[in-house]
PDB file with one MODEL, atoms N, CA, C and O in Angstrom:
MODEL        1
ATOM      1  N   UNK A   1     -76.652 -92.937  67.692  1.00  0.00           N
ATOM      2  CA  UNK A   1     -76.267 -94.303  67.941  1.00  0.00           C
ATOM      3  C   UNK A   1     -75.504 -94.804  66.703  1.00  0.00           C
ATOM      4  O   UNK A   1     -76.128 -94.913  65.648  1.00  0.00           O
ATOM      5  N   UNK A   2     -74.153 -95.129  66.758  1.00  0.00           N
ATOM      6  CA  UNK A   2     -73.609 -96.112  65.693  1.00  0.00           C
ATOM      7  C   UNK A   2     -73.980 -97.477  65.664  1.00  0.00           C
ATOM      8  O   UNK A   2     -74.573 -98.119  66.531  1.00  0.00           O
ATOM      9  N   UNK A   3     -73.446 -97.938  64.269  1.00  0.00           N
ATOM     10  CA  UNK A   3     -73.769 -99.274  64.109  1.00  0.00           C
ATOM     11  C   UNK A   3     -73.283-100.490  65.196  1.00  0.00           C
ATOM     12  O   UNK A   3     -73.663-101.661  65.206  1.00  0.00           O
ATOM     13  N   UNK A   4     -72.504 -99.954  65.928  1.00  0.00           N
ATOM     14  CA  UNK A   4     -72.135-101.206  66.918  1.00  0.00           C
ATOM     15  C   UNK A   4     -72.952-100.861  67.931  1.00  0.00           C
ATOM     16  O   UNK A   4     -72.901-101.859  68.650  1.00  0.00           O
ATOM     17  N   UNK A   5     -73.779 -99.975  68.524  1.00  0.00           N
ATOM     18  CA  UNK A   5     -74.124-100.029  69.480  1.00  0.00           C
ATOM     19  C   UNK A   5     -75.627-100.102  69.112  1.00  0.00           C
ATOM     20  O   UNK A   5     -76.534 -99.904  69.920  1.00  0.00           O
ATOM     21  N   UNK A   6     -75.728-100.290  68.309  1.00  0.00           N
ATOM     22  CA  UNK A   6     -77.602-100.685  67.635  1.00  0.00           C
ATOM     23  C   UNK A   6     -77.438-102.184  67.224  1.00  0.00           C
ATOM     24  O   UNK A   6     -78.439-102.885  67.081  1.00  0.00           O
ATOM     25  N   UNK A   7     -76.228-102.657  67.039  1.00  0.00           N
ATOM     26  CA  UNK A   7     -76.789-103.843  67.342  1.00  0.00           C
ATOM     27  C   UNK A   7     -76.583-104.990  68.457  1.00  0.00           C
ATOM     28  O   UNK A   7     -76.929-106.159  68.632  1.00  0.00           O
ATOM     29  N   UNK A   8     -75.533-103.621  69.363  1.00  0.00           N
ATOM     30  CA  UNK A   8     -75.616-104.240  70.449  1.00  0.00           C
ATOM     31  C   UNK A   8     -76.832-104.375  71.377  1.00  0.00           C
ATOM     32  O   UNK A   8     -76.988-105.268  72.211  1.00  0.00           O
ATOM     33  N   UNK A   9     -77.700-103.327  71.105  1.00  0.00           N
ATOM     34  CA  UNK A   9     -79.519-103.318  71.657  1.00  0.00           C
ATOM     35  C   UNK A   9     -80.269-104.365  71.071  1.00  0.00           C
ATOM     36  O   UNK A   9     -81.328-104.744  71.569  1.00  0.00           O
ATOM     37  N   UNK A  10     -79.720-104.923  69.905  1.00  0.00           N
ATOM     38  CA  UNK A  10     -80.827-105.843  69.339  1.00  0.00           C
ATOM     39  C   UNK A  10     -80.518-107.395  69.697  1.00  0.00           C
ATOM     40  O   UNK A  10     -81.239-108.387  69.597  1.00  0.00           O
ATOM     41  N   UNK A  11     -79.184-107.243  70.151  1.00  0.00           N
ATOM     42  CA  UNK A  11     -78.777-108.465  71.188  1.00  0.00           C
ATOM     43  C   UNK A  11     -79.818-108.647  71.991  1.00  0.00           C
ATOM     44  O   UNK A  11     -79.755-109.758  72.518  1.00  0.00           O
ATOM     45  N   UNK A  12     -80.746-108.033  72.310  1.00  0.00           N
ATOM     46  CA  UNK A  12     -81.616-108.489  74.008  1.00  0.00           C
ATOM     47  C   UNK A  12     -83.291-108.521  73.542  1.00  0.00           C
ATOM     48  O   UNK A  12     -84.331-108.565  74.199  1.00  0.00           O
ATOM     49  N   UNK A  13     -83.005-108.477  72.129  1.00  0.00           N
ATOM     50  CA  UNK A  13     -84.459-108.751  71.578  1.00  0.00           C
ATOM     51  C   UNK A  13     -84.487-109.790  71.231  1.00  0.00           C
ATOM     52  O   UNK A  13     -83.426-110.328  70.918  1.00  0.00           O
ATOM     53  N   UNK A  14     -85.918-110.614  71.131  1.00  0.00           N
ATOM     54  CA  UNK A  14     -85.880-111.649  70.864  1.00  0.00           C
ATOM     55  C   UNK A  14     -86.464-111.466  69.414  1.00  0.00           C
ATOM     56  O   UNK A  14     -86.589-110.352  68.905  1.00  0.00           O
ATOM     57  N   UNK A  15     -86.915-112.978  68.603  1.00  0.00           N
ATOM     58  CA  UNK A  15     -87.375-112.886  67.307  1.00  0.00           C
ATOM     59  C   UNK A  15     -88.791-111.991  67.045  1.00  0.00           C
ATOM     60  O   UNK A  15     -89.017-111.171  66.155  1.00  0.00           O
ATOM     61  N   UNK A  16     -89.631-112.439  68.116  1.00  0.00           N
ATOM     62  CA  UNK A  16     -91.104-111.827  68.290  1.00  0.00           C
ATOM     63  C   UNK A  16     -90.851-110.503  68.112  1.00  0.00           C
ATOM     64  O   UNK A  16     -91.259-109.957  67.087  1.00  0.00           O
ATOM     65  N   UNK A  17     -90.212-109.857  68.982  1.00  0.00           N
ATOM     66  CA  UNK A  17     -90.059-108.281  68.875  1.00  0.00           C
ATOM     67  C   UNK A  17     -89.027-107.783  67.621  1.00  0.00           C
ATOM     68  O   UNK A  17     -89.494-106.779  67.083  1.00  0.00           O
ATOM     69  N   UNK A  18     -88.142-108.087  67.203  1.00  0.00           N
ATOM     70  CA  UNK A  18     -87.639-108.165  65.927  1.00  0.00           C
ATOM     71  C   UNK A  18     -88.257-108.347  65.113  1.00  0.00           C
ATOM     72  O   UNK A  18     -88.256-107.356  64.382  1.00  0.00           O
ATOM     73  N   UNK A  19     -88.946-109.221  64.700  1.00  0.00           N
ATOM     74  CA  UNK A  19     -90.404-108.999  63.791  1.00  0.00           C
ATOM     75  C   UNK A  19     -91.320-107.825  64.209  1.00  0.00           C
ATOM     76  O   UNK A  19     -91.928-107.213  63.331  1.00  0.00           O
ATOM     77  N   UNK A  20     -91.446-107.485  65.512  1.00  0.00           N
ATOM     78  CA  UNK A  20     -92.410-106.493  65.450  1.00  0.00           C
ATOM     79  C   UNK A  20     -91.673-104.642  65.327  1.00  0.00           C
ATOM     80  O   UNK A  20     -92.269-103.580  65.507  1.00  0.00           O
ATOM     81  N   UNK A  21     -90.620-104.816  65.062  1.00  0.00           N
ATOM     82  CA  UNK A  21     -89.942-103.438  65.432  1.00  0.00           C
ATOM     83  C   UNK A  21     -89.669-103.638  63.514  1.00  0.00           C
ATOM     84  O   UNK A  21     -89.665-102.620  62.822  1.00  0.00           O
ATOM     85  N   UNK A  22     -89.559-104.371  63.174  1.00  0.00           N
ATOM     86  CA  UNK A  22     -89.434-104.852  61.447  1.00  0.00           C
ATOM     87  C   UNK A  22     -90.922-104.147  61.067  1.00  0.00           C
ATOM     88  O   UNK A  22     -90.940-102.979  60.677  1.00  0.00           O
ATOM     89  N   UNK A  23     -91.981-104.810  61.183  1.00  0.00           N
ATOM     90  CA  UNK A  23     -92.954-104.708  60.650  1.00  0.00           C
ATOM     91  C   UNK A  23     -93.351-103.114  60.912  1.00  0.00           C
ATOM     92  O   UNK A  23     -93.466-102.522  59.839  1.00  0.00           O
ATOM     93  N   UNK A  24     -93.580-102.306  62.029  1.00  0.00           N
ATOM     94  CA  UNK A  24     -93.404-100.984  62.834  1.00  0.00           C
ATOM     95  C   UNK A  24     -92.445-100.066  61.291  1.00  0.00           C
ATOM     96  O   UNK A  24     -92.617 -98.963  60.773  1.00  0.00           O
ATOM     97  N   UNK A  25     -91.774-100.840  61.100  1.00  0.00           N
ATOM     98  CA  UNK A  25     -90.692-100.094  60.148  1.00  0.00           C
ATOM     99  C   UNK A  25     -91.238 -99.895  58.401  1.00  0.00           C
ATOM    100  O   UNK A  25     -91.247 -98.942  57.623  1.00  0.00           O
ATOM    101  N   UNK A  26     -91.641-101.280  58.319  1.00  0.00           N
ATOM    102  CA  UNK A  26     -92.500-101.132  57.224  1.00  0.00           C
ATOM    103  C   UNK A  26     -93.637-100.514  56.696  1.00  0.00           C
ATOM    104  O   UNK A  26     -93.736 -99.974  55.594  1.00  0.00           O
ATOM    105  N   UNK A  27     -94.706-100.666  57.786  1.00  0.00           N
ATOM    106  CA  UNK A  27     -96.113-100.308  57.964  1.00  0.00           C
ATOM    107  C   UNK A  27     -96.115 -98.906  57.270  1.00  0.00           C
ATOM    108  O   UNK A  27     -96.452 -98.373  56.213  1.00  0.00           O
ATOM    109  N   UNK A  28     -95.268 -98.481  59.057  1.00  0.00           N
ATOM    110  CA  UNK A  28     -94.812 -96.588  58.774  1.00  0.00           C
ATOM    111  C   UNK A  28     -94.236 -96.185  58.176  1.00  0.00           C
ATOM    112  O   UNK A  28     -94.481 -94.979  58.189  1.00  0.00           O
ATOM    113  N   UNK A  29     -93.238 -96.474  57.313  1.00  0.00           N
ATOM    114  CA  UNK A  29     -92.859 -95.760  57.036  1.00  0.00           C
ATOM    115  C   UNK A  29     -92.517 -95.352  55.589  1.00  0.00           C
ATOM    116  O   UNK A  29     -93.407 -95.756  54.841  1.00  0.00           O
ATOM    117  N   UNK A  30     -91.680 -94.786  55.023  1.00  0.00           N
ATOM    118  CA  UNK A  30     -91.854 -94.290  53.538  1.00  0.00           C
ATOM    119  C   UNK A  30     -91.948 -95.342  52.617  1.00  0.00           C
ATOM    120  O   UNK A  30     -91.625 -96.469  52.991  1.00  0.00           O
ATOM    121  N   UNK A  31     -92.558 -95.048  50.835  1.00  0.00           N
ATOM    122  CA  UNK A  31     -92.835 -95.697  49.941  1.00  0.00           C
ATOM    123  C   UNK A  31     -91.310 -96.231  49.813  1.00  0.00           C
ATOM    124  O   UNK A  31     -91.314 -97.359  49.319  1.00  0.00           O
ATOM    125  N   UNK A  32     -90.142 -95.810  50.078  1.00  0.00           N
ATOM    126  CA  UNK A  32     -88.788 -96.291  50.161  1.00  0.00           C
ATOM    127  C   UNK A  32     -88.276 -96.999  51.080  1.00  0.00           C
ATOM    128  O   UNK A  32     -87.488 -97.905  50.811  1.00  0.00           O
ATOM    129  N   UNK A  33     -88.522 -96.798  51.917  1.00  0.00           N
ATOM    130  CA  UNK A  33     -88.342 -97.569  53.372  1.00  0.00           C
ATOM    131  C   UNK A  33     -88.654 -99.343  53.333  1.00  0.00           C
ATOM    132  O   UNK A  33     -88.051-100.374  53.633  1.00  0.00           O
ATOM    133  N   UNK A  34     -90.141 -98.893  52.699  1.00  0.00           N
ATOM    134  CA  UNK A  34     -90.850 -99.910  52.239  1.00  0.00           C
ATOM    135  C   UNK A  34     -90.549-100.996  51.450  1.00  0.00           C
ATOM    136  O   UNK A  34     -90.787-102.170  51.734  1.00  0.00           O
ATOM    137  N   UNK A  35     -89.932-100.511  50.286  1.00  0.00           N
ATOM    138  CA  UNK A  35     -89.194-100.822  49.343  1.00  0.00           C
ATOM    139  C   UNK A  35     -87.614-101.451  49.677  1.00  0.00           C
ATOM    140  O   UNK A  35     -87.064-102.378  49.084  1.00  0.00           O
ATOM    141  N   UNK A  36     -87.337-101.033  50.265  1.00  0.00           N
ATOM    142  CA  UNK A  36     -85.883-101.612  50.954  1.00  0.00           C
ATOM    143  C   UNK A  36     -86.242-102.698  51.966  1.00  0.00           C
ATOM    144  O   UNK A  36     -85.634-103.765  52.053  1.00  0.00           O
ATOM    145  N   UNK A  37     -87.026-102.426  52.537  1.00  0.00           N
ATOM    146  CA  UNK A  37     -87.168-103.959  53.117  1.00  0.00           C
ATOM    147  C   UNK A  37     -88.462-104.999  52.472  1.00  0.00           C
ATOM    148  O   UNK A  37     -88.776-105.970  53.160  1.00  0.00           O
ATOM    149  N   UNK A  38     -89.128-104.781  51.251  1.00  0.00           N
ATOM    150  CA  UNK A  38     -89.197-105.841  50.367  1.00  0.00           C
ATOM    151  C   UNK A  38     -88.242-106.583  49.760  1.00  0.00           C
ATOM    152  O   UNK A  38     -88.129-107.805  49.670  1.00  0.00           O
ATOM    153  N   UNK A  39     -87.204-105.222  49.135  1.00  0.00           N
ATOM    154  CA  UNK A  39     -86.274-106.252  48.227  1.00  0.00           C
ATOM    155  C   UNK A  39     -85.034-107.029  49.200  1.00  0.00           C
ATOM    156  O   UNK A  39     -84.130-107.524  48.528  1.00  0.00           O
ATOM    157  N   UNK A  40     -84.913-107.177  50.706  1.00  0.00           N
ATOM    158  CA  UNK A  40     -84.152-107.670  51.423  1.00  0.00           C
ATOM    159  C   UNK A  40     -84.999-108.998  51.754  1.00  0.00           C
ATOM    160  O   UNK A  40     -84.462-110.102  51.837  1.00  0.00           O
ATOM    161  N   UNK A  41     -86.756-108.720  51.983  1.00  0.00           N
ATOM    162  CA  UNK A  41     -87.211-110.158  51.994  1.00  0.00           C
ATOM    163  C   UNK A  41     -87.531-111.063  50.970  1.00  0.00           C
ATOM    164  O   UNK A  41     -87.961-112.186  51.232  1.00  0.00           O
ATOM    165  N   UNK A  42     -87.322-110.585  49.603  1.00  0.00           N
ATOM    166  CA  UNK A  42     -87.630-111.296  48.226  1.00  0.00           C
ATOM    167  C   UNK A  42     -86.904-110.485  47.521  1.00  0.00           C
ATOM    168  O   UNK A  42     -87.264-109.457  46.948  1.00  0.00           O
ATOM    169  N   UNK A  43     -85.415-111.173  47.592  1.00  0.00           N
ATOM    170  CA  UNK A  43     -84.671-110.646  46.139  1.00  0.00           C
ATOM    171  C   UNK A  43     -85.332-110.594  44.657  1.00  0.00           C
ATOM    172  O   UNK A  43     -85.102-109.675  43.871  1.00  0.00           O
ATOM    173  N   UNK A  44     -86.129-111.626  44.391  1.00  0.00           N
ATOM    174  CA  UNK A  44     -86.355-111.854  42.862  1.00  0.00           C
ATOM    175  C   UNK A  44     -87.494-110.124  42.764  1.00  0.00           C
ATOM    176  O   UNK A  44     -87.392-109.344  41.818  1.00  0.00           O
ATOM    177  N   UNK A  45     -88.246-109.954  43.691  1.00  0.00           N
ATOM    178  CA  UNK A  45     -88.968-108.954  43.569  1.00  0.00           C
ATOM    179  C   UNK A  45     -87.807-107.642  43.512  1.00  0.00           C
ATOM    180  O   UNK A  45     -88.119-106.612  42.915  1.00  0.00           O
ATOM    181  N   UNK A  46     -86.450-107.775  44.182  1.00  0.00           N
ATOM    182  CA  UNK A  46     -85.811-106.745  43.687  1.00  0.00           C
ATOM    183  C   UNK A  46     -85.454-106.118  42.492  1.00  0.00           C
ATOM    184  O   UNK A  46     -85.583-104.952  42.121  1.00  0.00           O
ATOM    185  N   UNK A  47     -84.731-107.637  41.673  1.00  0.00           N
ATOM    186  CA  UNK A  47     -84.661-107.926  40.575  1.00  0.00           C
ATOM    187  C   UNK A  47     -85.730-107.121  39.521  1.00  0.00           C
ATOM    188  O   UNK A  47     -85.456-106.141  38.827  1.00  0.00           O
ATOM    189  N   UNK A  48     -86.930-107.779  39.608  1.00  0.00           N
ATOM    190  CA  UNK A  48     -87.813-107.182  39.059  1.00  0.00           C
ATOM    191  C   UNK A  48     -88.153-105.772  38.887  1.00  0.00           C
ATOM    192  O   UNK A  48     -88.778-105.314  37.930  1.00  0.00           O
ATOM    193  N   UNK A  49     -87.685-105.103  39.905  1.00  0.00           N
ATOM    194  CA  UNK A  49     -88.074-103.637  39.831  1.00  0.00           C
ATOM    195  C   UNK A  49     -86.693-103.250  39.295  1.00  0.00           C
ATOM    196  O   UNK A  49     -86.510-102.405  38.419  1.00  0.00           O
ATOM    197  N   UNK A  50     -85.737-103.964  39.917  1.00  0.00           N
ATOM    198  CA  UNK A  50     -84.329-103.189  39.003  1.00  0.00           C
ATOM    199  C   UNK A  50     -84.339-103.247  37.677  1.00  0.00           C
ATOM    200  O   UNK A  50     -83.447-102.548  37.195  1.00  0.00           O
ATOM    201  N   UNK A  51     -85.230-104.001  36.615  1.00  0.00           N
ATOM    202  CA  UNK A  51     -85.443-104.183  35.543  1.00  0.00           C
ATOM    203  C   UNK A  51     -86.256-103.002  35.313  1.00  0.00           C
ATOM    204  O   UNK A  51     -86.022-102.006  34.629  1.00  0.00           O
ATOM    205  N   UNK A  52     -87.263-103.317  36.026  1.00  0.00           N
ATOM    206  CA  UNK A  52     -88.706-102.230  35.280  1.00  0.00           C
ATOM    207  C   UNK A  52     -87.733-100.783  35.620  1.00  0.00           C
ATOM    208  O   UNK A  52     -87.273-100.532  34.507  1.00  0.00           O
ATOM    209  N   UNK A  53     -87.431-100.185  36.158  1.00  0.00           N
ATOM    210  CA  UNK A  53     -86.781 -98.759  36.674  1.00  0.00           C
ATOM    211  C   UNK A  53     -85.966 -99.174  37.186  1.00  0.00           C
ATOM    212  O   UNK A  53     -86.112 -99.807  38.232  1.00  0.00           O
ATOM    213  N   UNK A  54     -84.363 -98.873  36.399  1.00  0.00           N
ATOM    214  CA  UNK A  54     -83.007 -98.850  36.927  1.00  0.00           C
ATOM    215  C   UNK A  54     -82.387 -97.414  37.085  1.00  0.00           C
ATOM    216  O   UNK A  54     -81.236 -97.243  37.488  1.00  0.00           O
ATOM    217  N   UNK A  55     -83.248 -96.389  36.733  1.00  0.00           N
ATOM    218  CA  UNK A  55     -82.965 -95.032  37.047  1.00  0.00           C
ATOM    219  C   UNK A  55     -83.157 -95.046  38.246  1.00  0.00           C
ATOM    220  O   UNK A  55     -82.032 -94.950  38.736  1.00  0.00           O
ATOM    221  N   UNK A  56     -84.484 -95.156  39.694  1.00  0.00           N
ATOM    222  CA  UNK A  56     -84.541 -95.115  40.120  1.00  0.00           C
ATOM    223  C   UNK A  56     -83.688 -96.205  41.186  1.00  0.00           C
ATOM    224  O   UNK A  56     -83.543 -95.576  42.234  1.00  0.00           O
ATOM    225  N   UNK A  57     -83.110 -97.495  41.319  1.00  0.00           N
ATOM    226  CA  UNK A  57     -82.289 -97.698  41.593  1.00  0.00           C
ATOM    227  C   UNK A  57     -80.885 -97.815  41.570  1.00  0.00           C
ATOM    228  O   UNK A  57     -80.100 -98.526  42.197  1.00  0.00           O
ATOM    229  N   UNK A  58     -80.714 -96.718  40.463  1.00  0.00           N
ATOM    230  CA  UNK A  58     -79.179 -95.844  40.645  1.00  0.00           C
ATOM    231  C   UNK A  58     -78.822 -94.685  41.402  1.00  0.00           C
ATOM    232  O   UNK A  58     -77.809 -93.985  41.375  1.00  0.00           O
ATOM    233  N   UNK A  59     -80.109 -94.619  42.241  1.00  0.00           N
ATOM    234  CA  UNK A  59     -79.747 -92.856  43.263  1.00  0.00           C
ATOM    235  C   UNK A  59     -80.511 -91.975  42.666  1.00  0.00           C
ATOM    236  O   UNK A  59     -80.619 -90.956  43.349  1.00  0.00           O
ATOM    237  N   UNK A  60     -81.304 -91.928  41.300  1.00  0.00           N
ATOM    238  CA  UNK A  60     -81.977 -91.371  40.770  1.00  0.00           C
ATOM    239  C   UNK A  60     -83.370 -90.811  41.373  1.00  0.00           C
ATOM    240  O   UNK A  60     -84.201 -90.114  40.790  1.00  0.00           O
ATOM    241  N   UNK A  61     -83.398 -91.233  42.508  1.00  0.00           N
ATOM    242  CA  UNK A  61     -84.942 -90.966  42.837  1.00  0.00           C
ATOM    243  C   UNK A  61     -86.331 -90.989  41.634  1.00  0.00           C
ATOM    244  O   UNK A  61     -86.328 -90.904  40.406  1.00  0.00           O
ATOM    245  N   UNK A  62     -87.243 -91.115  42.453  1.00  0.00           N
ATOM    246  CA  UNK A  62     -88.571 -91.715  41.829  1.00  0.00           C
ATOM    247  C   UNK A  62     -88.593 -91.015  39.996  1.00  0.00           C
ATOM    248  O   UNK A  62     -88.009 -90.131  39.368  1.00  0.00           O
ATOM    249  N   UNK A  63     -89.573 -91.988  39.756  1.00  0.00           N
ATOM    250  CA  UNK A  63     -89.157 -92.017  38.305  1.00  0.00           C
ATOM    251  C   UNK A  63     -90.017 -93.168  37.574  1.00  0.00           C
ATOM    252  O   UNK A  63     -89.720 -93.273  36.384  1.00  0.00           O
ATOM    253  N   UNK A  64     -90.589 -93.677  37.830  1.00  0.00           N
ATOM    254  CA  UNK A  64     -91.442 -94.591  37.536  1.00  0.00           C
ATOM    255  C   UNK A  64     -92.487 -95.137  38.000  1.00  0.00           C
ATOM    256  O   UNK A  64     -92.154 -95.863  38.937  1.00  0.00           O
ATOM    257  N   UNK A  65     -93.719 -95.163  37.803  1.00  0.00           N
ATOM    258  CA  UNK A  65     -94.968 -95.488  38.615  1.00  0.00           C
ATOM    259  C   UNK A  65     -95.113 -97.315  38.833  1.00  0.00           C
ATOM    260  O   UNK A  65     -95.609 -98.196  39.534  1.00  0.00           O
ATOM    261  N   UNK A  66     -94.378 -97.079  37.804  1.00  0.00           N
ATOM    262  CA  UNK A  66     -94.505 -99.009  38.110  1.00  0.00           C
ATOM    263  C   UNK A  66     -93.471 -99.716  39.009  1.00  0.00           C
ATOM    264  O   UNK A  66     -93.520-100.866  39.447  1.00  0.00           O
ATOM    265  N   UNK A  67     -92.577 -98.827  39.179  1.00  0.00           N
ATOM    266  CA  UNK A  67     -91.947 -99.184  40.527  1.00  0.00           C
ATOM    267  C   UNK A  67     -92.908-100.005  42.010  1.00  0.00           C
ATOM    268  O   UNK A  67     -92.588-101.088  42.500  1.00  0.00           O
ATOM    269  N   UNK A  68     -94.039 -99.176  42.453  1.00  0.00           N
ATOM    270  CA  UNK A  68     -94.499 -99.548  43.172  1.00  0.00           C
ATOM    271  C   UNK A  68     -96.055 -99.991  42.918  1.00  0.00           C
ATOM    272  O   UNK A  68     -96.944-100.247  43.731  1.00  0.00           O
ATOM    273  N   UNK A  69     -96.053 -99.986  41.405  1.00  0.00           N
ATOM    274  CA  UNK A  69     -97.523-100.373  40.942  1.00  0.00           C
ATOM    275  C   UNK A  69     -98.617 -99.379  40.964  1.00  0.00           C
ATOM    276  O   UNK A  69     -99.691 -99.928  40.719  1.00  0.00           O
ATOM    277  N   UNK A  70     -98.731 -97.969  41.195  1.00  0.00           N
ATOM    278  CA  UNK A  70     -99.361 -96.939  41.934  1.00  0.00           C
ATOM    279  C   UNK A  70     -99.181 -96.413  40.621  1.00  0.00           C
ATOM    280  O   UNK A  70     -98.173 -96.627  39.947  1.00  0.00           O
ATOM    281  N   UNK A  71    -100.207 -95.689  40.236  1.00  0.00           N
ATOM    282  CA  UNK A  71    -100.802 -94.318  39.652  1.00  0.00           C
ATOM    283  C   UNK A  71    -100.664 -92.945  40.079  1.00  0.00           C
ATOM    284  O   UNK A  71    -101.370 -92.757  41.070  1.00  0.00           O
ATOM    285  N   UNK A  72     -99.923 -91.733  39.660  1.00  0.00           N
ATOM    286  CA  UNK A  72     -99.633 -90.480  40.246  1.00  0.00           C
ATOM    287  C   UNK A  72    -100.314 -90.064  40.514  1.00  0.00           C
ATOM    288  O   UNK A  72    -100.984 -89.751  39.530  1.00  0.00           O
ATOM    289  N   UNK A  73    -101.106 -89.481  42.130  1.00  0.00           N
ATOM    290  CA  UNK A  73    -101.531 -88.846  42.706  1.00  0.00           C
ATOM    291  C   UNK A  73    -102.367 -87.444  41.642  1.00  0.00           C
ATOM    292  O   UNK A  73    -101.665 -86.662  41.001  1.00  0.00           O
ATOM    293  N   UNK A  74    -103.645 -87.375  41.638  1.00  0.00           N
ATOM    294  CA  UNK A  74    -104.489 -86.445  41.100  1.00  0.00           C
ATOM    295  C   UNK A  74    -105.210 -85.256  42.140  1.00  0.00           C
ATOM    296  O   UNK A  74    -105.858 -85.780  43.046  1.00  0.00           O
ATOM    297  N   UNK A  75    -105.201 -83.767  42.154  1.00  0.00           N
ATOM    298  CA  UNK A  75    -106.064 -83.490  43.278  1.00  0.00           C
ATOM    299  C   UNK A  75    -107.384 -83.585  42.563  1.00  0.00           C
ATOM    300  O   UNK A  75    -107.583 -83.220  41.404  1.00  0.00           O
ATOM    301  N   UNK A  76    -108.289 -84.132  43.410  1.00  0.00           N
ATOM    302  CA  UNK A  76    -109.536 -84.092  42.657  1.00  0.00           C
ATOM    303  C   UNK A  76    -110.675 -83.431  44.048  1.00  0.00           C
ATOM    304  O   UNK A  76    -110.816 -83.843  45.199  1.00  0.00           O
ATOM    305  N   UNK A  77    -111.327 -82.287  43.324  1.00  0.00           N
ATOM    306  CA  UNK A  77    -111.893 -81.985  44.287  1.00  0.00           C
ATOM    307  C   UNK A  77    -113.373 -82.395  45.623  1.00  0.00           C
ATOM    308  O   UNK A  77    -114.482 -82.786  45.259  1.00  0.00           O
ATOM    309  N   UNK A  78    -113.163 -82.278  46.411  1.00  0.00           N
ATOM    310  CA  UNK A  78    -114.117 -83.146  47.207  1.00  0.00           C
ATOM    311  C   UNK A  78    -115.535 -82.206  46.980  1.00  0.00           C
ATOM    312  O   UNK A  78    -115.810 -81.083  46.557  1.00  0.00           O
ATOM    313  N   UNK A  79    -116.391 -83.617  47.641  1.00  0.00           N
ATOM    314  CA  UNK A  79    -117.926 -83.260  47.682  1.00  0.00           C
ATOM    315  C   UNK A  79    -118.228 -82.296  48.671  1.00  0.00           C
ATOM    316  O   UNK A  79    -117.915 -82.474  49.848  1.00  0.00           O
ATOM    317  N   UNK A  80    -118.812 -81.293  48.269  1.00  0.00           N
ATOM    318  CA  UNK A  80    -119.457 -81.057  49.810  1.00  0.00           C
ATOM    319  C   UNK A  80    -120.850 -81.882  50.298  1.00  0.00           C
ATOM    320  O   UNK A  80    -121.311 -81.701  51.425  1.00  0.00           O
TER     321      UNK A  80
ENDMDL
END
């Protein structure tokens, strides 16, 4: 589907479902995904991360934990 014809489908949605096909998008999907539609609903929070890690918003991929506030993943082994 190109861009004219995706938003010719979103012509027949209303706001309710546009919010819910939004949120569907967020929920699921990647720590980036995620991230792209924070900094589209609160620029200043964009801002902010373009400060803290501008490597990673130059195409650089991940690169900073404080990007998303998160601590790097440890395996730690389970109980039996």
């Amino acid at each position: 589907m190109n861009r004219e014809n995706f938003f010719a489908k979103l012509l027949t949605f209303d706001e309710e479902r546009l919010k819910k096909a939004l949120w569907n998008l967020y929920w699921r999907g990647s720590v980036t995904i995620r991230e792209r539609i924070e900094a589209e609903v609160d620029p200043a929070e964009r801002d902010r991360r373009q400060r803290l890690c501008p490597m990673r918003w130059r195409g650089y991929g991940a690169g900073c934990a404080t990007i998303t506030g998160s601590v790097p993943s440890v395996n730690v082994p389970r109980r039996s």
